[in-house]
FIKOLZA-1660 file (N, C-alpha, C; in steps of 0.1 Angstrom, whole numbers, plus 5000, padded with zeros to 4 digits):
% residues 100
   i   px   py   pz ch aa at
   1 2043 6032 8318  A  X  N
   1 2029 6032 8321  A  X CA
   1 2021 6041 8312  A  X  C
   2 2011 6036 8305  A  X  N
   2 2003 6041 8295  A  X CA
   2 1990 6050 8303  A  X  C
   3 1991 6067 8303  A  X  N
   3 1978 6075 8310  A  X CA
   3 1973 6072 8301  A  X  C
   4 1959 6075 8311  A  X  N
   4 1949 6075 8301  A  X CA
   4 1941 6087 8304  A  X  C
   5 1932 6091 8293  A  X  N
   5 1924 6097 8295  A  X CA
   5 1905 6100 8302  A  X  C
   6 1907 6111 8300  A  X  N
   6 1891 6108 8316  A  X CA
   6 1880 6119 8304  A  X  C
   7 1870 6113 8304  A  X  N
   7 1858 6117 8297  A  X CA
   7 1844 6119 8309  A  X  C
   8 1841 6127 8313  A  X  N
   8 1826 6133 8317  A  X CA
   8 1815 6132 8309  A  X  C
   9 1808 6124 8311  A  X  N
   9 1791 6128 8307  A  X CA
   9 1784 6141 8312  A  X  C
  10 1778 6142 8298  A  X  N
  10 1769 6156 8308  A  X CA
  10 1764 6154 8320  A  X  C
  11 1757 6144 8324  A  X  N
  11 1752 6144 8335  A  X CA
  11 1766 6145 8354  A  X  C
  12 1776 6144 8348  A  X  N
  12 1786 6148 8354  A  X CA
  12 1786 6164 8361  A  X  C
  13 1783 6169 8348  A  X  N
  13 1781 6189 8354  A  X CA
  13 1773 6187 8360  A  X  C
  14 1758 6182 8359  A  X  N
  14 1748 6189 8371  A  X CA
  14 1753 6182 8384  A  X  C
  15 1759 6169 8382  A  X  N
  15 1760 6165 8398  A  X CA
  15 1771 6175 8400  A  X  C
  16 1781 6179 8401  A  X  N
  16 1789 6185 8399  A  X CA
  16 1788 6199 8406  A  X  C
  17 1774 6212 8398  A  X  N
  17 1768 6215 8399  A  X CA
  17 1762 6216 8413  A  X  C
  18 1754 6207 8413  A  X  N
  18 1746 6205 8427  A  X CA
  18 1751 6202 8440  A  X  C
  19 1767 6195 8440  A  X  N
  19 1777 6197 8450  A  X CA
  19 1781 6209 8455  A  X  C
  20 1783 6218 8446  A  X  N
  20 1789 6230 8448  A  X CA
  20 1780 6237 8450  A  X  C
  21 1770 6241 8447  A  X  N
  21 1759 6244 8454  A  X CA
  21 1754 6242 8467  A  X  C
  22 1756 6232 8469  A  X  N
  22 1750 6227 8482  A  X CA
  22 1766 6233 8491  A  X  C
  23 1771 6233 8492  A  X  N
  23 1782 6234 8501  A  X CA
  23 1788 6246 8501  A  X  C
  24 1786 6257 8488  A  X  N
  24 1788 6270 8487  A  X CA
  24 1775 6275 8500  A  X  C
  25 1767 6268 8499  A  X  N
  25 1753 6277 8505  A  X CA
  25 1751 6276 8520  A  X  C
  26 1754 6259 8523  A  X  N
  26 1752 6254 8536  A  X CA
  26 1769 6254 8541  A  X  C
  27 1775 6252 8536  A  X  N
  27 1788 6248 8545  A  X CA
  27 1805 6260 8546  A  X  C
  28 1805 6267 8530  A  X  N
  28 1812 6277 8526  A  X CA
  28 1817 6274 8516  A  X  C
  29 1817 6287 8510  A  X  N
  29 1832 6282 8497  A  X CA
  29 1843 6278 8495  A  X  C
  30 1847 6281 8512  A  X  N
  30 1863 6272 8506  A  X CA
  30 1862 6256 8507  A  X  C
  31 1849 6256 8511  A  X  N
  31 1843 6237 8515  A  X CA
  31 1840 6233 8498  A  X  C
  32 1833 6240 8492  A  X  N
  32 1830 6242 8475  A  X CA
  32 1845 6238 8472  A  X  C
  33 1853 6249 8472  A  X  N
  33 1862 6249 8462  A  X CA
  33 1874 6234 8469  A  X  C
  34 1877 6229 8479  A  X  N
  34 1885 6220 8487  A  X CA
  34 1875 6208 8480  A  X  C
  35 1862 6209 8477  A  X  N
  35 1853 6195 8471  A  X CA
  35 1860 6194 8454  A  X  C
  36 1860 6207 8453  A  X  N
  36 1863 6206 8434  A  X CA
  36 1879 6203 8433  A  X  C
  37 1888 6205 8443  A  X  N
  37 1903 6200 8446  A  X CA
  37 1907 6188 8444  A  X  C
  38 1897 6184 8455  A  X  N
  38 1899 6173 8457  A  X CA
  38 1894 6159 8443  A  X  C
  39 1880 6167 8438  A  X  N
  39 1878 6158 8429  A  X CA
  39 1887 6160 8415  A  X  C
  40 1894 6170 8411  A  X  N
  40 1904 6168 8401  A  X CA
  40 1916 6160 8405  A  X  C
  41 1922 6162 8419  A  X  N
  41 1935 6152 8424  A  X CA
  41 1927 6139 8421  A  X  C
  42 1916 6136 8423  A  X  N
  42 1912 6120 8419  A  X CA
  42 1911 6114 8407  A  X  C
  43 1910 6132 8391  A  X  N
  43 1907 6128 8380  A  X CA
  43 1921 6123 8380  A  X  C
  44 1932 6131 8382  A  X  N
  44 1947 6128 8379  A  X CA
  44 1947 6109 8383  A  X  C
  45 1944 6111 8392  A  X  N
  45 1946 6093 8399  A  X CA
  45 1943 6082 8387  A  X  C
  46 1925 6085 8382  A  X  N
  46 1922 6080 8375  A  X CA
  46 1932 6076 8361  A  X  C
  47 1941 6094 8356  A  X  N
  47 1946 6090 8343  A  X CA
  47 1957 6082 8346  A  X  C
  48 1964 6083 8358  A  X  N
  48 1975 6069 8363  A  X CA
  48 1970 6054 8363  A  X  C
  49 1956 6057 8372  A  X  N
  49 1956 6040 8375  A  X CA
  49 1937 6039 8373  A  X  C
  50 1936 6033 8366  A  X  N
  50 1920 6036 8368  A  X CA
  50 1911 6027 8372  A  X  C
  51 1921 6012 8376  A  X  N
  51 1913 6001 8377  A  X CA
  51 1915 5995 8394  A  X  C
  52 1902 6010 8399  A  X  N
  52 1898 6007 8412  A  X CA
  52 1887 5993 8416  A  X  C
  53 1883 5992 8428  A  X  N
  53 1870 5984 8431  A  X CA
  53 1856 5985 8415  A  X  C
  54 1852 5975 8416  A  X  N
  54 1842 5976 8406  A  X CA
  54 1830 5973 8416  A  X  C
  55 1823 5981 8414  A  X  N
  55 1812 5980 8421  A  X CA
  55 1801 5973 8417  A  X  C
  56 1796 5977 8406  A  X  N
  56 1782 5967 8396  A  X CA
  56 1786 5969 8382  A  X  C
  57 1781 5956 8379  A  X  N
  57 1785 5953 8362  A  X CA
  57 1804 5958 8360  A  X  C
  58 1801 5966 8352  A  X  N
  58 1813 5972 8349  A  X CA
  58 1814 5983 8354  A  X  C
  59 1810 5991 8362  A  X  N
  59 1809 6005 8369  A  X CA
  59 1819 6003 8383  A  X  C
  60 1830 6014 8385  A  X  N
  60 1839 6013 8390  A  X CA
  60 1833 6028 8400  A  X  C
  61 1841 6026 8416  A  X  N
  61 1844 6037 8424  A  X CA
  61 1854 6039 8424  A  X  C
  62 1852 6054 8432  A  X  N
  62 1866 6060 8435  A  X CA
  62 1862 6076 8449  A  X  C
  63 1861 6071 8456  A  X  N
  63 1860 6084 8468  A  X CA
  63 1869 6094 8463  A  X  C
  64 1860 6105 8465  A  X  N
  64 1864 6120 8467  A  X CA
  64 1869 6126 8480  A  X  C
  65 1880 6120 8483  A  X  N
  65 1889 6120 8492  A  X CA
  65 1877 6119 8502  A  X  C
  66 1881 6133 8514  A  X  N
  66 1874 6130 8527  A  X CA
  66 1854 6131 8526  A  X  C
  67 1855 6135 8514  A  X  N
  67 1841 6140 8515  A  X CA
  67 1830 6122 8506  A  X  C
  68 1818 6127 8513  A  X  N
  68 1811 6112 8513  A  X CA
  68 1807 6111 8498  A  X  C
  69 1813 6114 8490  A  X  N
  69 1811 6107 8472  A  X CA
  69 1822 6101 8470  A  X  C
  70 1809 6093 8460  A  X  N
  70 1819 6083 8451  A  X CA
  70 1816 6088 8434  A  X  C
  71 1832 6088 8429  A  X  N
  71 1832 6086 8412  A  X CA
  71 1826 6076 8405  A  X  C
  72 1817 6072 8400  A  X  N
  72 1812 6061 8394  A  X CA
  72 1819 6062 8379  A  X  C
  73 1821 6056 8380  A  X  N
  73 1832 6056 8358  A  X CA
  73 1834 6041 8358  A  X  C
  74 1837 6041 8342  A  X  N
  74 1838 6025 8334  A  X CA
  74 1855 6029 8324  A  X  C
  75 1865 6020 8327  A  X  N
  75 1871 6025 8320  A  X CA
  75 1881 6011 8311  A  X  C
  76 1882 6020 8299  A  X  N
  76 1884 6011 8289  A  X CA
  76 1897 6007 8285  A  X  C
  77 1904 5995 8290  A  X  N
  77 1916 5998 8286  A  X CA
  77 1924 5994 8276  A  X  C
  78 1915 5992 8261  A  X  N
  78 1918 5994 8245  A  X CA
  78 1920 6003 8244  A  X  C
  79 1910 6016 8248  A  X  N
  79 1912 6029 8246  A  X CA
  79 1918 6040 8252  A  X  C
  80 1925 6034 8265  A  X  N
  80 1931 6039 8274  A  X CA
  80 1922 6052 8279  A  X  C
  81 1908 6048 8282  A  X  N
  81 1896 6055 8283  A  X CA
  81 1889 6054 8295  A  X  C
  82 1885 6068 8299  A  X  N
  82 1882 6065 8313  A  X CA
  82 1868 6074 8315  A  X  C
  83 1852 6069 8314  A  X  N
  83 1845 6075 8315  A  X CA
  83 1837 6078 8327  A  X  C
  84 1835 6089 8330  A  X  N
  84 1829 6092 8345  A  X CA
  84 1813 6096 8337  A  X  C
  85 1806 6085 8344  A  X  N
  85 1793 6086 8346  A  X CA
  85 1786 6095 8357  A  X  C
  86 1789 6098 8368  A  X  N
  86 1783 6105 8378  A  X CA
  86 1793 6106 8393  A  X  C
  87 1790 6116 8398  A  X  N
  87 1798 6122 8416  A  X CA
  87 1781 6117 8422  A  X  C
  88 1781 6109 8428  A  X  N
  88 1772 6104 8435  A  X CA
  88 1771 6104 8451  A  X  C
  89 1765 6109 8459  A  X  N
  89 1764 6109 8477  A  X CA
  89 1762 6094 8481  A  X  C
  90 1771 6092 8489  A  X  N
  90 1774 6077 8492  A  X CA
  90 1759 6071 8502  A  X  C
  91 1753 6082 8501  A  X  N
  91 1739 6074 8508  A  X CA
  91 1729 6069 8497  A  X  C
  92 1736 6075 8483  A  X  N
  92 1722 6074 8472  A  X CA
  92 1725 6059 8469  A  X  C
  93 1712 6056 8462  A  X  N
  93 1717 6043 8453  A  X CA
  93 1718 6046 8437  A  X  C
  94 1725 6045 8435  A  X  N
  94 1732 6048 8420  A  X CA
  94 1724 6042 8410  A  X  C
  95 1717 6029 8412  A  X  N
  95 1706 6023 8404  A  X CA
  95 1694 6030 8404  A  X  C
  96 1692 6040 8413  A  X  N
  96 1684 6047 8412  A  X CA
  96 1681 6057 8404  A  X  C
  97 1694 6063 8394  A  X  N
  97 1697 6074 8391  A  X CA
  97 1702 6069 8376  A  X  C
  98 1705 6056 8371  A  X  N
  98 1707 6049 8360  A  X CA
  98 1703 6036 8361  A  X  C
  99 1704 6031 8348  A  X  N
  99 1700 6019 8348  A  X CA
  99 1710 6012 8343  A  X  C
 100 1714 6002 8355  A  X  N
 100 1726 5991 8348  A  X CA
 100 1725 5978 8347  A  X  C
% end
């Protein structure tokens, strides 16, 4: 089986960012740091198998384990390429925040 690799957009850090924040502040750090665990065990998943649910167009999910986000990424598999567009709160609409 051919890994692949996982690419972040900037806009990755601020959501990123804004998770950990919010949950350092309201909920604790070890809630922060168990959110940022969890979402690297999912990057790993990603470089094994990356062709979850597609959600719109070509934009794929992937839950952050227990916690209410989804990975939104497109991934390419000429380039054995795996791009994460955004950590999104599963109440948002994601069309709201890009245009697809």
């Amino acid at each position: 089986m051919h890994h692949y690799q996982t690419k972040l957009l900037p806009t990755v850090e601020n959501d990123l960012d804004e998770i950990i924040n919010y949950y350092t502040i309201n909920v604790g750090v070890h809630i922060a740091a168990q959110f940022l665990d969890e979402f690297e065990q999912q990057l790993q998943t990603l470089k094994r198998d990356p062709f979850f649910q597609t959600r719109y167009n070509e934009v794929r999910c992937l839950a952050v384990g227990k916690f209410p986000f989804l990975i939104h990424y497109t991934a390419d598999e000429k380039d054995k390429m795996v791009w994460i567009h955004g950590v999104i709160h599963t109440s948002r609409n994601p069309t709201d925040k890009w245009i697809y």
